[in-house]
Backbone bond lengths (Angstrom), bond angles and torsions (degrees), N, CA, C in turn:
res aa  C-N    CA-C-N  psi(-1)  N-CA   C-N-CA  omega(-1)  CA-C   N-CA-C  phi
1 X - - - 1.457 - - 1.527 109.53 -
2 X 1.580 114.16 117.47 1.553 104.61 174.21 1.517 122.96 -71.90
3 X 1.538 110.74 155.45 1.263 94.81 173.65 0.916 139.37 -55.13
4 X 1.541 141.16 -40.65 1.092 143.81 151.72 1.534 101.69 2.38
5 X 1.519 103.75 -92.92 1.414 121.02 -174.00 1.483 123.57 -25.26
6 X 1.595 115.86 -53.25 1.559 136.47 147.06 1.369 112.94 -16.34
7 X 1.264 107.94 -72.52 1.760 134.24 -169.73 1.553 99.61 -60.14
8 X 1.217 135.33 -51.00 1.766 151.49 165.99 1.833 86.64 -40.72
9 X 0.700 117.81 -90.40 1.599 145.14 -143.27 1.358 89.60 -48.18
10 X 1.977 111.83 -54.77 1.466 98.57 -161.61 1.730 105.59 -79.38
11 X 1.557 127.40 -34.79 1.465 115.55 145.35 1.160 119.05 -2.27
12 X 1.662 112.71 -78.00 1.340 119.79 -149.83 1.374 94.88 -65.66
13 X 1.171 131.72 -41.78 1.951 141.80 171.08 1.390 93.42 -31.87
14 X 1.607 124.72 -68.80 1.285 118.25 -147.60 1.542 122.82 -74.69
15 X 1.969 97.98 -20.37 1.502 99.42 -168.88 1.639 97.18 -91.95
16 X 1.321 114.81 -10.86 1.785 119.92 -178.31 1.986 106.27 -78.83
17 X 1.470 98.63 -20.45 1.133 95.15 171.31 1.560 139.41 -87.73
18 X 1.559 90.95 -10.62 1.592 119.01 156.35 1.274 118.25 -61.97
19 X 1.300 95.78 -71.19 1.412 105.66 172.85 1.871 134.46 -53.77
20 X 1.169 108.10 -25.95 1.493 121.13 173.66 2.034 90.40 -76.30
21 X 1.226 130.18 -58.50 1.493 132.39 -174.25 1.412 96.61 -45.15
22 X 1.016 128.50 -56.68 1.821 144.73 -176.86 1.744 100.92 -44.88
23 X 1.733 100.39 -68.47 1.147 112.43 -129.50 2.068 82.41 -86.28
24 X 1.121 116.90 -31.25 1.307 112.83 163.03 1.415 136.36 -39.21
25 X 1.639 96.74 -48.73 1.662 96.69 177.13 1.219 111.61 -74.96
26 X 1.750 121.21 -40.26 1.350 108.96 179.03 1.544 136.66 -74.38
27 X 1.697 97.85 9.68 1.802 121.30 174.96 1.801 88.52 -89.91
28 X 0.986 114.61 -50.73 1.972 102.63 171.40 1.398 97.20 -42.14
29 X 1.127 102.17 -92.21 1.658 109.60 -152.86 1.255 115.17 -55.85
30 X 1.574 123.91 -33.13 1.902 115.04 176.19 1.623 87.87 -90.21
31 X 1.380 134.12 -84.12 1.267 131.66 -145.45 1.954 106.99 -52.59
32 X 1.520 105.66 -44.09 1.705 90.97 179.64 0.913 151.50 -108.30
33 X 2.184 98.72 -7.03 1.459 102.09 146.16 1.688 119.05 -113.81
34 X 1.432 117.22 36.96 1.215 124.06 -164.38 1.787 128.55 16.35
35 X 1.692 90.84 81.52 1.158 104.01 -162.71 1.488 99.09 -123.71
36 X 1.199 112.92 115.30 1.962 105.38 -171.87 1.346 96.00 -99.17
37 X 1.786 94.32 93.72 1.390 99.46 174.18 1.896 108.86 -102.67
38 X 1.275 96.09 100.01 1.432 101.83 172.92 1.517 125.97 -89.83
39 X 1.260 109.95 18.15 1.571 106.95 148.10 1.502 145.05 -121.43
40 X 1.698 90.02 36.34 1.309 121.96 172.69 1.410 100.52 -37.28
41 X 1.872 123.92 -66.57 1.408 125.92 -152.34 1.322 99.64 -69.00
42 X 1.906 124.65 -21.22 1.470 128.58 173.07 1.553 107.38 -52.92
43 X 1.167 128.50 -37.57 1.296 148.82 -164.20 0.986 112.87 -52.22
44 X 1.691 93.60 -63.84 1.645 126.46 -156.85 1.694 108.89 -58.38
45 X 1.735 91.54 -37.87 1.718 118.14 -150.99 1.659 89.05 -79.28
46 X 1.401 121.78 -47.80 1.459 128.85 -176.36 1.141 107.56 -56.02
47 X 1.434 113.44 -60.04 1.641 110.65 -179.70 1.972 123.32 -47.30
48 X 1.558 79.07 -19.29 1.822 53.83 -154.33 1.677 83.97 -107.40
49 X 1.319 129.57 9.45 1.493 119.95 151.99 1.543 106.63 -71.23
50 X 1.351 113.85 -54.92 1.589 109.14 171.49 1.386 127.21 -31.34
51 X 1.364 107.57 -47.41 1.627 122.38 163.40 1.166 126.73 -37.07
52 X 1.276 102.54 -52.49 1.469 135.49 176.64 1.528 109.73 -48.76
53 X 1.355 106.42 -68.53 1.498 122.17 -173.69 1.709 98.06 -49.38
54 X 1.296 114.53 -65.76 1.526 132.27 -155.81 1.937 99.59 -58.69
55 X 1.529 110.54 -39.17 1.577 111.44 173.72 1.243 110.33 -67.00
56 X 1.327 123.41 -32.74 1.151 139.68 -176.95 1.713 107.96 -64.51
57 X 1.238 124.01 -48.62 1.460 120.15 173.47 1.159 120.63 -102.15
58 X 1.836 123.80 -11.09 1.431 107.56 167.14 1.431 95.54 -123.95
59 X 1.461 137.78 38.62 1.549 128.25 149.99 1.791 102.99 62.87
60 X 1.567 123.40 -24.30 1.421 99.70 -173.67 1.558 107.09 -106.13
61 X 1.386 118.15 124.49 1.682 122.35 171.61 1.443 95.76 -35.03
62 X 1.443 130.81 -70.49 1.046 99.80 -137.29 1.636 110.27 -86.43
63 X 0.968 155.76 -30.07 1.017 153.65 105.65 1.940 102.95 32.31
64 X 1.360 94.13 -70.63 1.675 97.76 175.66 1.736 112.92 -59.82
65 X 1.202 108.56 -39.00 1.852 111.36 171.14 1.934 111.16 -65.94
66 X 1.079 103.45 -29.46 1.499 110.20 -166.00 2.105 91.20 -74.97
67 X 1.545 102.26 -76.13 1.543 99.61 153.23 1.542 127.55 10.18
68 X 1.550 92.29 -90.87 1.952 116.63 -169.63 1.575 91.16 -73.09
69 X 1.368 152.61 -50.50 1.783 123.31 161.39 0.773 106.09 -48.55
70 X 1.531 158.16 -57.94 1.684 132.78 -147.41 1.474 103.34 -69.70
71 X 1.572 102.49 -51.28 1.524 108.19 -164.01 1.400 100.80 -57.80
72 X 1.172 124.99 -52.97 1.694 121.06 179.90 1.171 124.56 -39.46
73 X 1.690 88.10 -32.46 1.794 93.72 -159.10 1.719 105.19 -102.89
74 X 1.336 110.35 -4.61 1.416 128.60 166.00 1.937 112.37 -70.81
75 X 1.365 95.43 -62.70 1.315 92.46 177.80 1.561 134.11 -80.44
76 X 1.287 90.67 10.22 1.434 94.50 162.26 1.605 134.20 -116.37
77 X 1.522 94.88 14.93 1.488 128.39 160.61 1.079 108.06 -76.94
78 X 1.487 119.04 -57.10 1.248 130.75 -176.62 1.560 129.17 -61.30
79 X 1.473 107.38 -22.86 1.501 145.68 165.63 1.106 113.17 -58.30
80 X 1.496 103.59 -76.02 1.616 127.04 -168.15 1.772 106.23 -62.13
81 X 1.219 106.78 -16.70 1.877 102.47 -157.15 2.210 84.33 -114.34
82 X 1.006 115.09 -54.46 1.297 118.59 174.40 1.561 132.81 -36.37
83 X 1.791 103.98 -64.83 1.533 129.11 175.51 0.849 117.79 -110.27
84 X 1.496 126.14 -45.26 1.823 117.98 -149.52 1.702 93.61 -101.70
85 X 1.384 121.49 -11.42 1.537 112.77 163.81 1.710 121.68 -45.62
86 X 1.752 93.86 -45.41 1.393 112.72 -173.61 1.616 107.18 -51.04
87 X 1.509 105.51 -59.13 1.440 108.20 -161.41 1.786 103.42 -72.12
88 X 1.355 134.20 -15.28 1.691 129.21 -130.50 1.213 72.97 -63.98
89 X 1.891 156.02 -97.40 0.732 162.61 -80.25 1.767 108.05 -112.31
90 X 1.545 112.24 -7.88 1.074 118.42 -170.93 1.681 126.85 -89.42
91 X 1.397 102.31 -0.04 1.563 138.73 176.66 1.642 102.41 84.85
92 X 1.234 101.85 -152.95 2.165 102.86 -146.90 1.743 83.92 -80.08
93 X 1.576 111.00 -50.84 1.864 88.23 -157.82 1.575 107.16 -57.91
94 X 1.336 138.43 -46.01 1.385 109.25 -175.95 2.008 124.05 -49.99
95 X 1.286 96.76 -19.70 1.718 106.91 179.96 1.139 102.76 -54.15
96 X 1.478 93.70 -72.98 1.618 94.74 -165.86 1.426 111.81 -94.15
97 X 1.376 105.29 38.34 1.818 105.96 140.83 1.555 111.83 -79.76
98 X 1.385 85.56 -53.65 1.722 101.42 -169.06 0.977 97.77 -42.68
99 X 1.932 119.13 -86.57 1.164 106.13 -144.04 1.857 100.85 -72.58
100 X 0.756 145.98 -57.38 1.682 120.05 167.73 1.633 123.07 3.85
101 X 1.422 93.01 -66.75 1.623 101.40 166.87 1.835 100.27 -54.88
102 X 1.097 156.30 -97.63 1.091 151.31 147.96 1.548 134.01 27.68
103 X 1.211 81.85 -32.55 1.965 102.86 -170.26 1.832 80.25 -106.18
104 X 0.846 157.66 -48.27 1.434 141.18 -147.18 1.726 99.77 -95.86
105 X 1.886 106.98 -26.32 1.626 92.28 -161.06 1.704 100.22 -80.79
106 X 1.433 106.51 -14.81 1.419 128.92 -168.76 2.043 94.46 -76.28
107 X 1.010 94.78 -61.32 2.157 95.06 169.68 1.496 109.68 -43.14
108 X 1.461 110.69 -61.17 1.313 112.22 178.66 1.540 135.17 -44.79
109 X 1.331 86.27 -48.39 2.032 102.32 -175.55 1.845 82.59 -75.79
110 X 1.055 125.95 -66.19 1.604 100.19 -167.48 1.389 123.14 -68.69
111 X 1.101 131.10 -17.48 1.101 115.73 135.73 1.603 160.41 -29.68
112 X 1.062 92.41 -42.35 1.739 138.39 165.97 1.691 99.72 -62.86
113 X 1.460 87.24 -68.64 1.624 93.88 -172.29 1.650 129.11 -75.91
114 X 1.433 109.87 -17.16 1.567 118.34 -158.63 1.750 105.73 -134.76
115 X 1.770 119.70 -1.99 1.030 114.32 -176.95 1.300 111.55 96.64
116 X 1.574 115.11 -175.89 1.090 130.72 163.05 1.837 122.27 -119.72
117 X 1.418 120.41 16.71 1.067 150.61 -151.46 1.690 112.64 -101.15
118 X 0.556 108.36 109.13 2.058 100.01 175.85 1.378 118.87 -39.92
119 X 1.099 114.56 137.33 1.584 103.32 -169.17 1.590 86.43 -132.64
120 X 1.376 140.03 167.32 1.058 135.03 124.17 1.744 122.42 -158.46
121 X 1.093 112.70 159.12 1.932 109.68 -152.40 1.698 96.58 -101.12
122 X 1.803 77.50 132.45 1.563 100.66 -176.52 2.000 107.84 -62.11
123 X 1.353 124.09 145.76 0.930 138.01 171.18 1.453 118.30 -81.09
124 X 1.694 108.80 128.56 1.783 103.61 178.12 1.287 113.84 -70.27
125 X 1.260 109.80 154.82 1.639 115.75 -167.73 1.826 105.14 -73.89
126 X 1.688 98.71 -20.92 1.516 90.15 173.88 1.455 141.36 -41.02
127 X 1.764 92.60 -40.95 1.322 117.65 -168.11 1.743 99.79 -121.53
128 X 1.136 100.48 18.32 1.918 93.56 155.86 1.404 124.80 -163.51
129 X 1.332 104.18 102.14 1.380 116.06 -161.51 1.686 87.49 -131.77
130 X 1.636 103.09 173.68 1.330 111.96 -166.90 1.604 97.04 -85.76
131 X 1.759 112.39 146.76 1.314 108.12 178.61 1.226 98.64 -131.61
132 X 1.310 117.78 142.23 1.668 123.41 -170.12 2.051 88.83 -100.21
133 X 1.452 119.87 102.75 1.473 109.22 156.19 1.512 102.96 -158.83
134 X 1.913 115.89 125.34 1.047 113.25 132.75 1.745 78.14 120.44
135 X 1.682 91.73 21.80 1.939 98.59 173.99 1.465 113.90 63.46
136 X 1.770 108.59 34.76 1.160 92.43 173.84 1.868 70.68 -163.73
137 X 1.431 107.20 164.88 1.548 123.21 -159.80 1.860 83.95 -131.26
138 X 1.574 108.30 123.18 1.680 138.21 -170.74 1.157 115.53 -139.47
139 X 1.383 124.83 137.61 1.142 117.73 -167.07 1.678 93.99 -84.05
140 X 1.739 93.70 151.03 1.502 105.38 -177.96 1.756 124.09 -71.54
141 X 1.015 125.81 -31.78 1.316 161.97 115.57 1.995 90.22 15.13
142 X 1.035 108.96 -66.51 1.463 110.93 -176.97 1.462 104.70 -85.73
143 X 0.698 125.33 -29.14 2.116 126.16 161.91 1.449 88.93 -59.71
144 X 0.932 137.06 -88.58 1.362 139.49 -179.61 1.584 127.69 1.89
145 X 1.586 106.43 -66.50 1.738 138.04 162.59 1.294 84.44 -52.06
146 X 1.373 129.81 -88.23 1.772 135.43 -175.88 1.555 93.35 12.91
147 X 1.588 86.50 -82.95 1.722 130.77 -140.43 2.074 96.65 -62.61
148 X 1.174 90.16 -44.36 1.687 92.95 179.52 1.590 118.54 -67.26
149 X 1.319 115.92 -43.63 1.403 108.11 170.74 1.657 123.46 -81.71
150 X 1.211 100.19 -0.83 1.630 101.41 171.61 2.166 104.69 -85.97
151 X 1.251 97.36 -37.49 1.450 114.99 174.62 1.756 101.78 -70.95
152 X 1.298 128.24 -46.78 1.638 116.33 176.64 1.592 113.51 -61.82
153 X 1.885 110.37 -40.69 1.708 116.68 171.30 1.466 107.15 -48.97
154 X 1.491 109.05 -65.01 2.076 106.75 -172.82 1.670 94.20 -45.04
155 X 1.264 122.48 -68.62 1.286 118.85 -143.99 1.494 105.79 -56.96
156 X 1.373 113.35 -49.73 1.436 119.16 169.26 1.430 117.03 -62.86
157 X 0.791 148.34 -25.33 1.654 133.19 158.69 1.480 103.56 -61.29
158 X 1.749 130.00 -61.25 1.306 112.43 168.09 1.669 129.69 -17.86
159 X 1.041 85.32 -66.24 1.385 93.31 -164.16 2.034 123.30 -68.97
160 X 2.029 97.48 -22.07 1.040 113.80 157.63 1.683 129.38 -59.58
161 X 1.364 99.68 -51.23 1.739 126.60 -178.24 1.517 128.19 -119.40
162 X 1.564 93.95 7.57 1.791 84.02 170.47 1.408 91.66 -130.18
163 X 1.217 145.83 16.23 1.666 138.57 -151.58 1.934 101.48 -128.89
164 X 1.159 143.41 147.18 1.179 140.19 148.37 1.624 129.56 -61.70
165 X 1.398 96.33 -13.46 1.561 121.46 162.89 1.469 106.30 -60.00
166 X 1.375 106.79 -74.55 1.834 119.11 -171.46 1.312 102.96 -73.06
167 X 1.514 145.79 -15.75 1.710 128.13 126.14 0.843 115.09 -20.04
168 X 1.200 129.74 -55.24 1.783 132.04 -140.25 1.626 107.73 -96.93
169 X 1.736 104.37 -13.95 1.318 105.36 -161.70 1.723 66.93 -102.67
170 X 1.152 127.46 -57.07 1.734 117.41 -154.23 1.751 97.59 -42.93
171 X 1.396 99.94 -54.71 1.427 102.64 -169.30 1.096 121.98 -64.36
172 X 1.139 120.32 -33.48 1.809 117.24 172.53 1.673 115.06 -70.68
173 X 1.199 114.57 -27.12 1.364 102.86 137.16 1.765 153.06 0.55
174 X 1.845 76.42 -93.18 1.929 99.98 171.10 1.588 99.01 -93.50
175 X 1.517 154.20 20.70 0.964 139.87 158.94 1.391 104.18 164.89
176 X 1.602 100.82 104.76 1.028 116.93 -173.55 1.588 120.95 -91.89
177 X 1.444 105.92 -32.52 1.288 109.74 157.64 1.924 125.07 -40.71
178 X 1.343 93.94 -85.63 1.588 95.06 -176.85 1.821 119.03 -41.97
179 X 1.508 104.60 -28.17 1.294 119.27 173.21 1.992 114.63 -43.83
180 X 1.376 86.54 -42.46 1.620 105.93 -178.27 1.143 118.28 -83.79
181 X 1.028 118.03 -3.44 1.606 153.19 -141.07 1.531 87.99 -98.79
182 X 1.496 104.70 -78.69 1.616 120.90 -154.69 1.795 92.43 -86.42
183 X 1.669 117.34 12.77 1.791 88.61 170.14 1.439 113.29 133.74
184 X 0.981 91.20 -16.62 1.881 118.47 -135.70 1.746 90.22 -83.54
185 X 1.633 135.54 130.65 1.013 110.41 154.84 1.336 119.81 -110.98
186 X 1.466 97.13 127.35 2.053 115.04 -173.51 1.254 101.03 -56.92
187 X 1.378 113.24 -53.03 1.988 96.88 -165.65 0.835 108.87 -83.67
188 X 1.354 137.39 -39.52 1.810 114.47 154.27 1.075 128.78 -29.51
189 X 1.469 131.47 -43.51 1.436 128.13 174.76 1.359 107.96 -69.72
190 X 1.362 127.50 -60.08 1.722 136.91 162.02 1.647 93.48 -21.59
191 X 1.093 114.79 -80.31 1.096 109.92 -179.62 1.726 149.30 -17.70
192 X 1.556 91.19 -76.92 1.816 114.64 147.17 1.499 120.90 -30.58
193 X 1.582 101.94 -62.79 1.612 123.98 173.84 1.775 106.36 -31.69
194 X 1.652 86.13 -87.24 1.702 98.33 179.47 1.778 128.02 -45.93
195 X 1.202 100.82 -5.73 1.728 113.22 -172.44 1.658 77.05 -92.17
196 X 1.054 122.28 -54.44 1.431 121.84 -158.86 1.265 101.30 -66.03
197 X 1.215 131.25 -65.71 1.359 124.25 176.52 1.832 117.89 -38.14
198 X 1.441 111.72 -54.72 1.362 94.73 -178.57 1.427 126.55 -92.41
199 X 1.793 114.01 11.24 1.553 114.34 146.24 1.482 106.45 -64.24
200 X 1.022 125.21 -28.43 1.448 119.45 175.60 1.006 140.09 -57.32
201 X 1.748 108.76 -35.44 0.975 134.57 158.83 1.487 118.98 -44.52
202 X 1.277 102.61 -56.96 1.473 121.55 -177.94 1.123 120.52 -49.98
203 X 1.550 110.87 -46.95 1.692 125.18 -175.10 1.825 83.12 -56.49
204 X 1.080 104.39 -68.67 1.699 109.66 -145.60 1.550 101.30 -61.69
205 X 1.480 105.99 -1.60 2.048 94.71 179.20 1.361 93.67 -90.38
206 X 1.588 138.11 -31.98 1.415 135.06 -154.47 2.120 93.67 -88.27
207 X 1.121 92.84 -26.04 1.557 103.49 -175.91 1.587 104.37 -72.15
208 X 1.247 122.15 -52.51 1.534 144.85 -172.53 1.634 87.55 -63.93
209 X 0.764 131.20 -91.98 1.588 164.21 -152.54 1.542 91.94 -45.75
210 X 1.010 132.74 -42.93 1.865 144.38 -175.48 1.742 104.65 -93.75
211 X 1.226 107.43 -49.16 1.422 112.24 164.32 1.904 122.32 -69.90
212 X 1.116 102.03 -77.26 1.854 87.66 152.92 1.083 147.15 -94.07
213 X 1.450 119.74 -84.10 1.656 116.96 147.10 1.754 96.52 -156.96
214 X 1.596 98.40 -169.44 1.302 129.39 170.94 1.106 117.43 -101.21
215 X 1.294 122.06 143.81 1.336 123.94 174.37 1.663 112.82 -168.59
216 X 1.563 90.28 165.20 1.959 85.87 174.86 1.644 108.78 -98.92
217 X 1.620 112.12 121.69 1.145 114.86 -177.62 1.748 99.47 124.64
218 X 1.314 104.56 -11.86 1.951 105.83 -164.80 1.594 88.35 -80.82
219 X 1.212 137.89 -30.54 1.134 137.95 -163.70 1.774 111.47 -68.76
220 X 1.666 117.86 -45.26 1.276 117.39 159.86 1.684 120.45 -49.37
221 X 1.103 106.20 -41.21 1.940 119.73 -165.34 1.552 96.61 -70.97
222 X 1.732 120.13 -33.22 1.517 108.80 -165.20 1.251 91.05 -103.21
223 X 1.682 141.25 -18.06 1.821 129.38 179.37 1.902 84.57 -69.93
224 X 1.059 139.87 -64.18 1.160 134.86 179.32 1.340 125.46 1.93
225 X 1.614 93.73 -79.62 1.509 125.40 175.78 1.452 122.72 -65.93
226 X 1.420 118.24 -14.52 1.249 124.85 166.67 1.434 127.41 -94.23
227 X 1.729 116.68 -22.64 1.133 110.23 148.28 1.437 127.44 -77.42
228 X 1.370 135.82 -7.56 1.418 146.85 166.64 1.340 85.99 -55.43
229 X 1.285 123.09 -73.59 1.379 120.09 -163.79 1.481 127.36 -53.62
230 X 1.267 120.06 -39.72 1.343 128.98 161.33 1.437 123.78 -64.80
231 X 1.471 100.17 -27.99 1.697 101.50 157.28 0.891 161.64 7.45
232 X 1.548 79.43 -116.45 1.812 162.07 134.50 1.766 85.80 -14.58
233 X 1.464 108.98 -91.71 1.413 134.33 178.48 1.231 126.40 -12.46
234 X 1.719 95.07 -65.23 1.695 108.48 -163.57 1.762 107.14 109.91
235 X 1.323 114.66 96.92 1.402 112.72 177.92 1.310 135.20 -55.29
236 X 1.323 93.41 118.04 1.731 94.62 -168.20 1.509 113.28 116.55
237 X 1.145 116.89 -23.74 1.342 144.19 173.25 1.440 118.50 -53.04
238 X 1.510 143.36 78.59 1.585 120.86 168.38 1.113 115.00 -74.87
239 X 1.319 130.75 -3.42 1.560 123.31 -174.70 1.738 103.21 -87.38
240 X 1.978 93.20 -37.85 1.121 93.40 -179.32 1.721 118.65 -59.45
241 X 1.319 113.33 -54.08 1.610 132.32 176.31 2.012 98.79 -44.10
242 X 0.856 97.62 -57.58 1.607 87.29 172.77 1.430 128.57 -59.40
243 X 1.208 117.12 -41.58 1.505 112.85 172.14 1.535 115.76 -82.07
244 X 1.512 113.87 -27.53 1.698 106.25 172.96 1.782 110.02 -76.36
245 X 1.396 130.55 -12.05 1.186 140.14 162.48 1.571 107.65 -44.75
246 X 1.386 102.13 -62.13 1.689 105.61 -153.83 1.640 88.40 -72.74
247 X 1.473 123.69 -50.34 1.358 127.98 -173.61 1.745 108.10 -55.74
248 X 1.350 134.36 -19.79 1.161 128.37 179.31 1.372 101.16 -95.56
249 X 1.712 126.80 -8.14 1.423 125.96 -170.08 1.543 101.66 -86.23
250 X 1.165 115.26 -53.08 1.514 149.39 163.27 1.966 91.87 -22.64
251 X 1.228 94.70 -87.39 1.497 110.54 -162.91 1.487 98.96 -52.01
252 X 1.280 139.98 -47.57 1.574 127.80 179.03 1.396 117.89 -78.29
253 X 1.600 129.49 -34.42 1.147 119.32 169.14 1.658 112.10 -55.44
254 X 2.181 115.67 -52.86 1.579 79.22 -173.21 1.533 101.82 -85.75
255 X 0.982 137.58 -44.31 1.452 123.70 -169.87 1.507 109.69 -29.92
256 X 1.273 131.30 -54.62 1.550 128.32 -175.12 1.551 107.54 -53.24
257 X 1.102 111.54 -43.32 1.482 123.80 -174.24 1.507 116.90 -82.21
258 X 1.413 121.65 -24.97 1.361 126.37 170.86 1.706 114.14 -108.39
259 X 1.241 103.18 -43.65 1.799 104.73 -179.57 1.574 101.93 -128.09
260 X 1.190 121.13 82.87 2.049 112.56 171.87 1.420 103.88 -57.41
261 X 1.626 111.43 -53.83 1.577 90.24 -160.86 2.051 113.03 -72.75
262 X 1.361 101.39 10.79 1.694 102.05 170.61 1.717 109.93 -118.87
263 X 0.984 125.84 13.05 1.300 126.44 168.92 1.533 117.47 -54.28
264 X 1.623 105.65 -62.61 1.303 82.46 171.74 1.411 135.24 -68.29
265 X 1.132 129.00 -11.60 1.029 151.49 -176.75 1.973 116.06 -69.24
266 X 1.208 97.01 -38.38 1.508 113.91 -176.90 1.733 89.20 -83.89
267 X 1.262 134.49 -53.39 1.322 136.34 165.65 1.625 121.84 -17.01
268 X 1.160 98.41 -68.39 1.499 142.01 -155.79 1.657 116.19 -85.69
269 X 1.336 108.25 -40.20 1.679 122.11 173.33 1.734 113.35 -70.64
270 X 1.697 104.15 -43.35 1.344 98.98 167.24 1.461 133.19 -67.22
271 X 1.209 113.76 -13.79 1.729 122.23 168.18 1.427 101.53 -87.76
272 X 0.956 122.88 -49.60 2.146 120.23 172.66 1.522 97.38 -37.78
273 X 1.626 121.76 -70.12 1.138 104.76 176.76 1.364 152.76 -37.74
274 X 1.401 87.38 -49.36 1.680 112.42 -178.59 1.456 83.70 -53.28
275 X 0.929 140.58 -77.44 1.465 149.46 -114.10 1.580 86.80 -94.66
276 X 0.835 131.60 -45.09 1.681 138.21 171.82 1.699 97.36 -39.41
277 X 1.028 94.90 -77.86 1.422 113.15 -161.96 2.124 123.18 -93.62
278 X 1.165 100.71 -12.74 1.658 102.66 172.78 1.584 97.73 -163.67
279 X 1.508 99.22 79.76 1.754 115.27 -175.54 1.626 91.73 -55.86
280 X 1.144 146.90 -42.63 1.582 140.10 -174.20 1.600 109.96 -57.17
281 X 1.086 112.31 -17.39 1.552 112.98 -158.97 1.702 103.99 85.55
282 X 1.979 93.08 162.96 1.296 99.79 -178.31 1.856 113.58 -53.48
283 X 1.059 125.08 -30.31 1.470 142.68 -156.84 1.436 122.29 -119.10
284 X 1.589 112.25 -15.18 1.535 127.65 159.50 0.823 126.55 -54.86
285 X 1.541 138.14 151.42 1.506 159.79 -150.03 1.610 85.83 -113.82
286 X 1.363 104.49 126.28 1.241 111.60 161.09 1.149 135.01 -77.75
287 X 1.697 136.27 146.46 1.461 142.20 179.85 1.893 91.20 -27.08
């Protein structure tokens, strides 16, 4: 295998690992409490300007990553308990009014605040130095991203399938009534859930944002790519969201690099299918 090919492959690793961080939180919030939160990529884009700001006045990344989760995962407490309580029960179009409305006021204010200019946050030398593996020399920095979304998948299946917590979320799910029934409080868990999802967000804007850049308009291009993935997946699915991640990382690293003007296209044909032919996704629970 030439390097080249190597160098493609581990790309495609790094941008699937974005995308699985992305495409994870928004399998919480759409796939398990069916919440069409479409201003996930608003999220993504905030967090990792926040990042920005916070490296910007205390010089340490991580510090700036610690930052862009709270705030994510703050304001979507503030979200979830404020507005989107109102609508949960009102079915999908009031959702995704809201958060739509949500996703644009979130473009706007950073805009306002951060320009219209590319921004993106320099990496500490701690965590990116040159690494010689696999006959080809990568920055470590992208082992890193690797290493973190394989560590957000374990932790999140734990907490999905080994916890009495992620019972409570499976089950409120398929029956939310009786759930409430035996004690149980649903919007607290809804709650918890959706904080979790848009710290997620957050991680993956400070991750995105250091790995590519920022910009106004990046926020449509990455909600995109994260519903492909959930798709792709099968809603509700983390095994699914993880394996359609690496497969959407795959398909844009070489396509860009071997065919640009079919990239999107190689993207884009595999969700036509799916949806043609296994509307649940590869990994979805059927009607």
């Amino acid at each position: 295998m030439s390097r080249q090919v190597i160098v493609l492959i581990l790309n495609g690793l790094t941008q699937g690992s974005i995308f699985f961080i992305l495409g994870s939180g928004l399998t919480l919030a759409f796939g398990l409490m069916r919440v069409v939160n479409l201003s996930h990529g608003a999220l993504y884009l905030l967090g990792g300007y926040i990042g920005y700001s916070v490296l910007g006045a205390t010089g340490n990344w991580f510090v700036a990553l610690g930052a862009s989760a709270l705030f994510a995962a703050v304001l979507g407490l503030l979200f979830e308990r404020t507005m989107l309580l109102r609508v949960r029960d009102g079915g999908d179009l009031p959702q995704t009014l809201l958060t739509v409305a949500l996703s644009i006021v979130i473009a706007d204010v950073a805009l306002a605040i951060w320009g219209g200019h590319p921004l993106s946050l320099s990496v500490p030398r701690s965590i990116n130095f040159p690494v010689r593996m696999f006959g080809v020399i990568y920055p470590s920095f992208r082992y890193f991203l690797m290493l973190t979304a394989v560590l957000i998948a374990v932790l999140l299946w734990v907490l999905l399938y080994k916890t009495k917590f992620g019972a409570a979320v499976r089950a409120s799910v398929d029956d939310r009534e009786t759930l409430s029934a035996l004690g149980m409080r649903v919007d607290r868990v809804y709650t918890l859930m959706f904080m979790l999802s848009t710290l997620l967000a957050g991680v993956a804007g400070i991750l995105g944002g250091t790995y590519l850049q920022l910009s106004p308009g990046e926020d449509t291009t990455i909600l995109t790519y994260s519903l492909v993935v959930i798709i792709v997946g099968g809603i509700g699915s983390l095994r699914g969201a993880f394996i359609s991640a690496l497969l959407l990382g795959q398909l844009l690293s070489l396509g860009t690099a071997w065919m640009p003007q079919m990239a999107m296209f190689l993207v884009f044909v595999p969700m036509a299918l799916v949806l043609a032919l296994r509307p649940q996704g590869l990994f979805g629970k059927g009607a």
